[in-house]
C-alpha positions, 0 to 999 in steps of 0.5 A: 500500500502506498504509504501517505507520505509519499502521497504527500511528497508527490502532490507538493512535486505536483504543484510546483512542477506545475508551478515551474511550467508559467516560470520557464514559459516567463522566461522565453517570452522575455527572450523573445520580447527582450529590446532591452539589456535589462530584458536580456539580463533577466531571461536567463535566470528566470529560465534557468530558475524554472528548469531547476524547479521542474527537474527537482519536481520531476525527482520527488514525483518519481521518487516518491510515486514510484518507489524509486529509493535512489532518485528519492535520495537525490531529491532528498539531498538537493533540498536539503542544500537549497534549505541551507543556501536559503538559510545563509541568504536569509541572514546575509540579506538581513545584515546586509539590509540593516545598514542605510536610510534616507535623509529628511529634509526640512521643508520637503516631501522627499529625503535625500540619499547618500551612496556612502551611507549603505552596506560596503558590498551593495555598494561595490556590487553597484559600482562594479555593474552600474554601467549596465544598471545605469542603462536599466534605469533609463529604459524604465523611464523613472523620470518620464512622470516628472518631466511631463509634470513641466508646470509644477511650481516650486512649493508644490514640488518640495512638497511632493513625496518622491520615490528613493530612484526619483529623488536620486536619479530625477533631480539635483542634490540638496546640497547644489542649492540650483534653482527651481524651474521644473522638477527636471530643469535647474540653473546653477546660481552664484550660490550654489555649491560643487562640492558635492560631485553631484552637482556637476554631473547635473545635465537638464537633458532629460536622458541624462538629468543625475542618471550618473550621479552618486545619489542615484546609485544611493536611490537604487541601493534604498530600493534594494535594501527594501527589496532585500528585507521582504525578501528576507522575510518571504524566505522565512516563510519559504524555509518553513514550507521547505523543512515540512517537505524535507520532511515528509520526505524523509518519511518517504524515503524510510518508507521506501527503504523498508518496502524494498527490505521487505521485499528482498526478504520476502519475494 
């Protein structure tokens, strides 16, 4: 009789080899779609993530269905890998994540982000790929609702709440003191400052604006930060998910063990 543990191990497998089937599907259509580096970027590992999970499936369906001892094995070994590089990504994620905040600033809806502020190893995994991210940033045309917006008046541009790429990518930092025109259109005064390196990266040209300046990879890496902690915490849920099939499988695979004892001793 098909013990209920492998029933249960089989059903999981189903489900998620179902689930890999829109992933890979995902993957292609980005390949086919791709115009774009970003595009081009992501294709691959989406599809190679939905080969994984279907291949890993396939071992626990088989195995588990089946009887096969040795495949259930295997499958029993990839988990419980995938389990401990979860649980290493989780922690990593959160003390990379801890470090790192926007500025406020008086009188204004927006905070100011500054590059040095964040995680060492963000910061030079950034600067070591920011000529294809800074390409990324343009295609997705963050800026594109601020330039439209050519009529805002000043009061009501520094109230307005700007997201972190936004305000590092959008617009001159603070600390310029250029004057206002339109949230994407600036003139340097006698009193503004170039201290900041920033601000003379500044270019009114809308596919340039401050796409090149430091408070834009600190926009980004406030984003990736964000990104990274709820992450962290869907991957709690995730390893939780993963230890009960782990489990249910090991019953699986004792099961299995036994059956096939039986069976040598009582053909």
């Amino acid at each position: 009789m098909v013990r209920c543990s492998n029933n249960l191990v089989g059903i999981l497998n189903i489900v998620t080899l179902l689930l890999s089937i829109p992933i890979i599907g995902g993957g292609i259509w980005l390949s086919r779609q791709a115009n774009t580096e970003c595009q081009r970027f992501l294709e691959k590992p989406v599809i190679a993530l939905g080969v994984f999970i279907l291949l890993v499936s396939l071992a626990g369906i088989i195995g588990s269905f089946c009887r096969v001892t040795w495949l259930l094995w295997v499958y029993l070994l990839v988990m419980f890998l995938l389990i401990l590089l979860l649980f290493c990504f989780t922690i990593f994620a959160f003390v990379v994540s801890n470090k790192g905040a926007g500025e406020k600033i008086s009188g204004k809806g927006y905070k100011e982000y500054r590059f040095g502020d964040y995680s060492n190893w963000l910061q030079k995994r950034v600067d070591k790929n920011w000529n294809r991210i800074h390409s990324c940033l343009q295609d997705s045309k963050i800026c594109t609702s601020l330039i439209q917006e050519s009529n805002t008046k000043a009061d009501d541009f520094f109230k307005k709440h700007l997201s972190a790429l936004q305000s590092g990518c959008c617009k001159p930092s603070n600390d310029c003191n250029f004057q206002y025109v339109s949230p994407t259109n600036w003139t340097r005064s006698p009193s503004s400052s170039l201290d900041n390196p920033d601000c003379s990266k500044w270019s009114n040209d809308p596919n340039v604006l401050c796409y090149g300046c430091q408070s834009c990879k600190a926009g980004l890496l406030d984003n990736i930060k964000s990104d990274w902690k709820r992450v962290a915490v869907l991957n709690i849920i995730f390893l939780v998910f993963l230890i009960v099939v782990y489990s249910i499988g090991c019953c699986a695979f004792r099961n299995n063990r036994e059956d096939n004892s039986w069976k040598r001793y009582h053909p």
